[in-house]
N, C-alpha and C positions, 0 to 999 in steps of 0.2 A: 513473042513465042517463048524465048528465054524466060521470061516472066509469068508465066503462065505454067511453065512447065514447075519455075522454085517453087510457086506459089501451091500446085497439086502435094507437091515433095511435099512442103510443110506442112500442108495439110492435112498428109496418110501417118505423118510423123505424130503430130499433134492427137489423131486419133488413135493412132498405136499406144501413146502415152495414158490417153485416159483411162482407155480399155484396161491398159495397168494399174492404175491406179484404182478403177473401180474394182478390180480383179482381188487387188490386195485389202481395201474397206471388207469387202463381200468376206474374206478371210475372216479380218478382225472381227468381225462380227458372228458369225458361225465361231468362233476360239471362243468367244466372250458367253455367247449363249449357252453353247454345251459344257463347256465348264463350268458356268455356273449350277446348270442343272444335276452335272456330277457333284461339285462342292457341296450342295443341299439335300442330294440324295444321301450324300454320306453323314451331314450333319443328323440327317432324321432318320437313318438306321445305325447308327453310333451303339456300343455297346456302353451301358454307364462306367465311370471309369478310365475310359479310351479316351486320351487326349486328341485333338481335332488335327495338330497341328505335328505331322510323320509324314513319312518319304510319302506312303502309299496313296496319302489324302492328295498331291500332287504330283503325283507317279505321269500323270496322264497333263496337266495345264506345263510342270515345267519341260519338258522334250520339244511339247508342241509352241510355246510360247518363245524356244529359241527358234524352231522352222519361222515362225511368225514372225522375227526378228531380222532374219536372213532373208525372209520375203521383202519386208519394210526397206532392207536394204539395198535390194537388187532393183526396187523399182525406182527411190527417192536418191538413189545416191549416199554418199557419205555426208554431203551434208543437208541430212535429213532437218532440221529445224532453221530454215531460211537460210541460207549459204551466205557468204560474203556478197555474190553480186543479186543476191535474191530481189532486192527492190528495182532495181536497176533491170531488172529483166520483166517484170512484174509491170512496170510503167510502158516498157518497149510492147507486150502482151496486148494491154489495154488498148497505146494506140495504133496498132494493128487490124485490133476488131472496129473500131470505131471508124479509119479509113474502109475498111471491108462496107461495113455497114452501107454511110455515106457514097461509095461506087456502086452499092446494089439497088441502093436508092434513087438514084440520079438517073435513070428511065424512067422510072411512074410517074 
């Protein structure tokens, strides 16, 4: 029952996490698009002259690309690029699902 009951836990945890994680790609992704379609609008209404590169031409990517920065952080932690025990937790992950698998397996 104990067992059953961590295994739920981890398993509402584990979908919490993703949800996050999809949550903040879905971000990056909408940042990435619409600022690009701004950076091009303004490249191809530019007045001749007007250099590309002023506050205004990123008035709108740098604000939002620190929210997006603070998002990345809130979901991944501080150590956003493989942490110190990242493998280490990454093999335990693996076989997890593998044991999972193999007991869902074991009736049919």
């Amino acid at each position: 029952m104990e067992n059953s009951f961590q295994e739920n836990l981890r398993l509402e945890r584990a979908r919490k996490r993703v949800k996050a994680i999809k949550g903040f790609y879905r971000h990056l992704v909408v940042y990435m698009c619409i600022n690009a379609f701004i950076l091009v609008m303004h490249y191809i209404n530019m007045d001749p002259g007007v250099s590309f590169w002023e506050w205004h031409t990123f008035s709108t990517a740098i604000p939002w690309g620190i929210g997006l920065l603070l998002h990345g952080v809130s979901v991944f932690g501080r150590n956003v690029f493989f942490g110190s025990n990242w493998e280490e937790r990454k093999i335990n992950e693996i076989m997890e699902q593998n044991k999972k698998r193999k007991s869902e397996n074991r009736w049919e």
